[in-house]
C-alpha positions in Angstrom: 0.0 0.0 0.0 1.6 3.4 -1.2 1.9 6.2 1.8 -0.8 7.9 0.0 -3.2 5.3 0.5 -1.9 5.2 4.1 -2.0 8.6 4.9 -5.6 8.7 3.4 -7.2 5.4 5.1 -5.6 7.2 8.8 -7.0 10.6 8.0 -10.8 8.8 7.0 -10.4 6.1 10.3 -10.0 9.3 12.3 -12.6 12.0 11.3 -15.1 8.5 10.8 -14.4 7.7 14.2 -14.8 11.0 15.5 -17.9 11.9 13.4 -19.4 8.1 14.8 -18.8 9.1 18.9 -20.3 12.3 18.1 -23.4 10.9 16.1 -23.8 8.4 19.3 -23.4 11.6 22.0 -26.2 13.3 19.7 -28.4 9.8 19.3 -28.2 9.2 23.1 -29.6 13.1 24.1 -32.3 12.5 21.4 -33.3 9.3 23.2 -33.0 11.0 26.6 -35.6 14.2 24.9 -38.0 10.9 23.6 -37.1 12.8 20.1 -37.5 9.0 18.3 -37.3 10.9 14.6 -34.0 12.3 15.3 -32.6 9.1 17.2 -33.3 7.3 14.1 -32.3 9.8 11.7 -28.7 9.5 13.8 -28.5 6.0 13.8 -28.8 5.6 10.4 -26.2 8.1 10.0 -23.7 6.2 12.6 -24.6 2.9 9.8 -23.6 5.0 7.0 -20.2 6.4 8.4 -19.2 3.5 10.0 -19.6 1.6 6.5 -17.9 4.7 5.0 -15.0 4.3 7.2 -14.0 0.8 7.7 -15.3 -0.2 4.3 -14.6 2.6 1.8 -14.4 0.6 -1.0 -17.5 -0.6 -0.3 -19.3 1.5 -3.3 -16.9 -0.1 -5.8 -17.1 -3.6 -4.9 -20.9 -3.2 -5.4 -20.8 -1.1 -8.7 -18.4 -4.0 -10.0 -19.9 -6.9 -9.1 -22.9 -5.5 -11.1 -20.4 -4.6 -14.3 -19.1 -8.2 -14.4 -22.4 -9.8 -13.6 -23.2 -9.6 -17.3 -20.2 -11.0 -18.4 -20.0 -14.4 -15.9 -23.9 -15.1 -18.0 -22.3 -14.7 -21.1 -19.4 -16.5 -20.6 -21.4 -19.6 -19.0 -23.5 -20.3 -22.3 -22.4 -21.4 -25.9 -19.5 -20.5 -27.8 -15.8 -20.2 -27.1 -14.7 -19.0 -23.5 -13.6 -16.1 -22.8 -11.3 -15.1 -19.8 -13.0 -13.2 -17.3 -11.8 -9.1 -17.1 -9.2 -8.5 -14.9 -7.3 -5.2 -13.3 -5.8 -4.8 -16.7 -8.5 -3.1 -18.0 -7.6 -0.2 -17.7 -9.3 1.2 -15.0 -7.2 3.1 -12.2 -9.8 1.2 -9.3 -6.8 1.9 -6.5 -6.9 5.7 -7.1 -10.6 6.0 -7.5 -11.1 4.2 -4.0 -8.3 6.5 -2.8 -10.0 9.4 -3.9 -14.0 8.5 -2.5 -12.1 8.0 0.6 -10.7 10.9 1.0 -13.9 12.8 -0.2 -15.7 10.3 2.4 -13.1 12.1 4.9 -13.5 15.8 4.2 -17.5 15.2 3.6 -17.1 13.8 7.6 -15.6 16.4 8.6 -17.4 18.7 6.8 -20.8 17.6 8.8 -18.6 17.5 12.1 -17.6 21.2 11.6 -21.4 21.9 10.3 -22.9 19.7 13.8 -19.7 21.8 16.1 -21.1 25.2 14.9 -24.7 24.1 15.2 -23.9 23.1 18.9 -22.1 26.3 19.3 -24.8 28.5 17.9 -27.4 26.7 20.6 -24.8 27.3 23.2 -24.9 31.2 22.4 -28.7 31.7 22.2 -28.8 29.7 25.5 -26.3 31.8 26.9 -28.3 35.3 25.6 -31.8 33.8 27.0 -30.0 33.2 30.2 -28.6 36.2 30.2 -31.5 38.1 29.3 -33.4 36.3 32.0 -31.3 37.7 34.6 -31.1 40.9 33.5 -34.8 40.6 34.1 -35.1 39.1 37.0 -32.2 42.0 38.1 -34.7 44.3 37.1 -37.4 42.9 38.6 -36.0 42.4 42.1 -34.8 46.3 42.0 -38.0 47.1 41.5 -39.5 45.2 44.8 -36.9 46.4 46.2 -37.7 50.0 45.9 -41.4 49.7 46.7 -40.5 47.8 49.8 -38.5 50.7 50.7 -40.9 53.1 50.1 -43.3 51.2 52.8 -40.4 50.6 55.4 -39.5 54.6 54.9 -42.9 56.0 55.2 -43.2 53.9 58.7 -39.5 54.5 59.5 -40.9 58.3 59.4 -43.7 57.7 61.4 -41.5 56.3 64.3 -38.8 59.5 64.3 -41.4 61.7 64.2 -44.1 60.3 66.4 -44.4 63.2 68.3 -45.8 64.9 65.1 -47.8 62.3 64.2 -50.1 62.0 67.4 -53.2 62.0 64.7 -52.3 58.6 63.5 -51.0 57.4 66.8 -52.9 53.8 65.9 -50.0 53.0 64.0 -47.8 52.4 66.8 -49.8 50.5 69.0 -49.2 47.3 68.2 -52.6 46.3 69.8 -54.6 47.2 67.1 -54.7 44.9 64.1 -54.0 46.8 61.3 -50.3 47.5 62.9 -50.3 44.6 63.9 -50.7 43.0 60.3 -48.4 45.6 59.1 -45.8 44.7 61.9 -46.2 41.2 60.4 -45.6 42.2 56.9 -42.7 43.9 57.6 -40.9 41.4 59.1 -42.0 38.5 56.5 -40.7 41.0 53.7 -37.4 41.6 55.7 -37.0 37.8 55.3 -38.1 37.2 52.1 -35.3 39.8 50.8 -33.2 37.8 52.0 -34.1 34.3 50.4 -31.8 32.0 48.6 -34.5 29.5 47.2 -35.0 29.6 43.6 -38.5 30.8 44.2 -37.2 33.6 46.4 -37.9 36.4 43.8 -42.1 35.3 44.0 -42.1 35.2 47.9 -40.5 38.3 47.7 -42.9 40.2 45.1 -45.9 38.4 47.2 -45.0 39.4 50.3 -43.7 42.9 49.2 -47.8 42.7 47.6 -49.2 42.1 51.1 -46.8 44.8 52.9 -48.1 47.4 50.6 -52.0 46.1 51.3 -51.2 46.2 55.3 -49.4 49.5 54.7 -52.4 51.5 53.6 -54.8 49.7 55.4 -53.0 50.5 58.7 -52.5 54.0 57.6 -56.1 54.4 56.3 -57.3 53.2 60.0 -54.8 55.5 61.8 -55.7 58.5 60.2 -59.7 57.6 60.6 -59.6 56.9 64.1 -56.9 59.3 65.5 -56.9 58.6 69.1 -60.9 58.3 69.1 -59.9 54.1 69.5 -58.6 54.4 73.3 -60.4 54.9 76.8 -61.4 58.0 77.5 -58.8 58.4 80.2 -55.7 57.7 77.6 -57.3 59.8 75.0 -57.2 63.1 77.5 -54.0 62.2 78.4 -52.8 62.6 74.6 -54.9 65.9 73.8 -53.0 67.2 77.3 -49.9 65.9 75.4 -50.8 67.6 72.4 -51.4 71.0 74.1 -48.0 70.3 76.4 -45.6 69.8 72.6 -47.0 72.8 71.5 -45.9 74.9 74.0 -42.7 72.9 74.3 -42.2 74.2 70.4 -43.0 77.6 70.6 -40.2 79.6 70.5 -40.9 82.8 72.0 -41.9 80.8 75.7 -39.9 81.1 78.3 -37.2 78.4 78.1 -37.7 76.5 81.7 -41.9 76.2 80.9 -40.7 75.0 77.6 -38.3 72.5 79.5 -41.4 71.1 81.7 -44.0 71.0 79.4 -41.5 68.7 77.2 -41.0 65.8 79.9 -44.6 66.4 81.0 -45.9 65.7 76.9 -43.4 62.7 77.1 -44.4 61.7 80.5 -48.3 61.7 78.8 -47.8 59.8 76.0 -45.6 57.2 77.5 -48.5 56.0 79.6 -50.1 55.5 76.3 -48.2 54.0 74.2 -44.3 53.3 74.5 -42.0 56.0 72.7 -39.6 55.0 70.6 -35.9 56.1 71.5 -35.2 57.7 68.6 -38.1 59.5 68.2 -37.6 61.5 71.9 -34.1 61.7 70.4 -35.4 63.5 66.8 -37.3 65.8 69.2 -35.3 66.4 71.8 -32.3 67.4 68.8 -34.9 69.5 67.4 -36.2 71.6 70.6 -32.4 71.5 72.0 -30.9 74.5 69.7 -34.1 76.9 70.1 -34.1 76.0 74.2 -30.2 76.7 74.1 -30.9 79.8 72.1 -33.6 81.3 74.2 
């Protein structure tokens, strides 16, 4: 066998070979997707290249059994015998096979290539819908984000300024059931920010939903009722409050009646309702420089 013929049966073994694993790989996904068409389509293709590849002269054997099949009926009835055709005919049937083979190969690696870019093509557009996926789940979540925000703002306000907001003092009492449903929602949005399942974004957007909801609704209620909810007793303790903060923020009183009336509007609404820390501090910063000034 000339190096030729060699060179060309190693390079058609190789890309046959390699064309066959793939076509398997690609038949064995199919079957795993139930795609029967395809898995047939494949296998029938892993017949075909195998036969290419280990018997590439297979096309010639056929094509000249079928030329001398004439000739053997010929030759077996009457008349003189005639010697059956040999190699000598003429016919270069070494080069030709060397040739088909070597088309077989490049034709093999041709559909390899073609099948590599076809997988690599999928692989992109996966990649981009993935991609854009995330980017709108990113967007999503920024938006929940910023309207749970907005809810835990507006009550974070309510708490520093309390003592300004005596009208709605419902929402902090924690005994009435609007705050405490909002109280509730609060917390399960705090936790559902936080969530690491991979349906975290929808508890998040749900309970971000139902914080909103208990948001108004508590608000709605506060502003309604004002302190017309509580005994009479606590509701003339904060109208005495009232009447005590505003002369605790006028600034042309005298500074030590300004002093008292503060701790005695403090002292008033504590036996309400608790007062947040930071809200005595907010108003206590606020009164300090015009107390220090007059």
């Amino acid at each position: 066998m000339s190096p030729t013929s060699t060179t060309a049966t190693w390079l058609l073994s190789l890309a046959g070979s390699g064309m066959c694993l793939f076509l398997a790989v690609q038949a064995f996904r199919f079957w795993i997707a139930r795609d029967w068409p395809r898995v047939c389509t494949t296998l029938a293709a892993v017949l075909v290249v195998t036969a290419v590849v280990w018997r590439p002269t297979l096309p010639l054997e056929l094509a000249g059994k079928l030329r001398t099949s004439p000739r053997k009926d010929l030759n077996a009835g009457p008349g003189p015998q005639q010697h059956a055709p040999t190699s000598a005919d003429g016919l270069p049937w070494g080069t030709i096979a060397i040739v088909l083979g070597v088309t077989a190969a490049a034709l093999a690696l041709l559909l390899t290539a073609l099948a590599l870019a076809a997988a690599a093509r999928r692989r992109r557009e996966r990649s981009r819908q993935q991609a854009r996926h995330a980017d709108e789940l990113a967007r999503r979540r920024t938006d929940l984000e910023a309207r749970h925000d907005a809810v835990r703002d507006a009550y974070g306000d309510f708490e520093m300024n309390l003592l300004d907001n005596l009208h709605r003092l419902a929402l902090a009492d924690v005994n009435v059931a609007q705050t405490a449903r909002l109280i509730d929602a609060l917390d399960a949005a705090r936790d559902a920010r936080i969530g690491t399942t991979h349906d975290a974004l929808d508890a998040y957007r749900k309970a971000v939903t139902a914080l909103e909801l208990a948001w108004k609704s508590a608000d709605h209620h506060a502003r309604t009722t004002g302190a017309g909810y509580l005994p009479p007793s606590e509701r003339r303790n904060i109208e005495q409050a009232q009447a005590a903060l505003a002369v605790a923020l006028d600034e042309r009183g005298y500074t030590p009646q300004r002093q008292l009336a503060l701790r005695r509007a403090l002292t008033l609404i504590e036996s309400v309702i608790p007062v947040p820390q930071k809200a005595i501090a907010a108003l206590e910063s606020s009164t300090r420089p015009a107390l220090a000034k007059s």
